[in-house]
Phi, psi and omega in degrees: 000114179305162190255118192284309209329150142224071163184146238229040187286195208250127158298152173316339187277339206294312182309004208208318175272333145241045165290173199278329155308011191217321161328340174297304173317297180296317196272348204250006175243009180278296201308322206271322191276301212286303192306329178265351175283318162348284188278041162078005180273163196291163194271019166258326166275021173263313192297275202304314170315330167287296169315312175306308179310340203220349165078027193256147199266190220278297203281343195260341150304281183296011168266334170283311208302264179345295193303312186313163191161136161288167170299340196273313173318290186324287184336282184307318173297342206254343206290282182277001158269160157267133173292155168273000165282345188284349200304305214311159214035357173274166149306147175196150206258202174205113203286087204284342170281353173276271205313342180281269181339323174300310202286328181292278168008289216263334189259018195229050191357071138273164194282128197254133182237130143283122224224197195265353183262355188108326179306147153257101199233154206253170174238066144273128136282105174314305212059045178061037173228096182268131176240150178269145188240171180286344172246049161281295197314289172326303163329295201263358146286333160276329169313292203301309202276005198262339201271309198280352162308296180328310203123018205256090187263329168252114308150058150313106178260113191266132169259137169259123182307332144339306182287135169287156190065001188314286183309357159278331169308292163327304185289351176248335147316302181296313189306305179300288186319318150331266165002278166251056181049035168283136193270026240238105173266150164233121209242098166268138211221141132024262185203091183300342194285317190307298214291300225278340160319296186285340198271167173269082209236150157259103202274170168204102196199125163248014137347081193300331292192256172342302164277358159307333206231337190280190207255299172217160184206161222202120197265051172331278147343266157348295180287287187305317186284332167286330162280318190247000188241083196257348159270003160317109168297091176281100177264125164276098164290337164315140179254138173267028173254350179260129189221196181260000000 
């Protein structure tokens, strides 16, 4: 069945899978997978073992999957960020479909987790489709107009040329820039992890993969949905007994 949605919302189950009585649960297996990635056990029988433990089904594993991280990460990642007041005049590249997606998500009021690294991330998925929703466009004027408040004057956006509609994205992501005189390349790639990995890039991104490899990074996401999205719906998955 083609997928009709227009709006990048919260599934019917959310309200029942994370409700405030199941957060405790969800938090404290955030806490159990990260102490085992910690020690070095593999992450996929770590995910299930932990998950198993806690009864949890297929969407709320990916949300402790997402939230998780080791401390030798936590460390590195916490290292290798920038505030977003340090932004001002570089350059940035942008992971554009994690960012984008992350900011539609949170402004069409799906469930947004907070994770141990501070990130904030959503559990959508394309599926190797990308669709436009009623709020891209809005997206992707607040992303633009959230970089030139910092002080953010150039702007890379890496797309992964795979995904369908990616060119369509582009032509309208440009259109929009045009539009307001944003200084903005838009790129179709590959593989955006690869590139924004290998490059000398002041990244945007929350992409666990990206932020293991990239150089430097910037909690892009995270900083607009707290500022500018204030109905967003944030659930914190940090277990507040793991700290730095």
């Amino acid at each position: 069945m083609p997928d009709k949605r227009a709006h990048r919302g919260r599934h019917p189950a959310d309200a029942k899978l994370f409700a405030a009585g199941k957060i405790a649960a969800l938090r404290q297996a955030v806490c159990d997978y990260s102490l085992l990635l910690s020690k070095g056990y593999s992450e996929k029988s770590s995910l299930k073992l932990v998950c198993d433990k806690f009864s949890l089904t297929e969407r709320q594993r990916l949300a402790v999957m997402r939230c998780s991280c080791s401390d030798e990460q936590l460390v590195s990642r916490k290292n290798r960020r920038l505030d977003i007041d340090a932004v001002r005049g570089q350059p940035i590249a942008l992971d554009g479909y994690n960012v984008l997606i992350t900011i539609e998500s949170a402004m069409s009021g799906g469930l947004i987790f907070k994770g141990r690294d501070g990130c904030l991330r959503d559990l959508a998925s394309i599926h190797g489709t990308y669709r436009k929703v009623t709020e891209t466009i809005p997206a992707v004027e607040l992303i633009g107009n959230f970089l030139h408040q910092v002080g953010v004057i150039e702007a890379l956006w890496l797309l992964d040329s795979p995904v369908s509609n990616s060119g369509r994205l582009k032509n309208l992501i440009r259109e929009i820039a045009e539009r307001n005189n944003w200084q903005w390349q838009i790129d179709l790639v590959t593989s955006p992890d690869a590139a924004l990995i290998k490059g000398d890039f002041l990244v945007a991104s929350s992409d666990s993969v990206v932020l293991d490899g990239c150089v430097k990074w910037v909690n892009l996401a995270a900083e607009i949905i707290t500022q500018k999205i204030p109905s967003a719906t944030v659930i914190d998955l940090s277990p507040d007994s793991v700290s730095l």
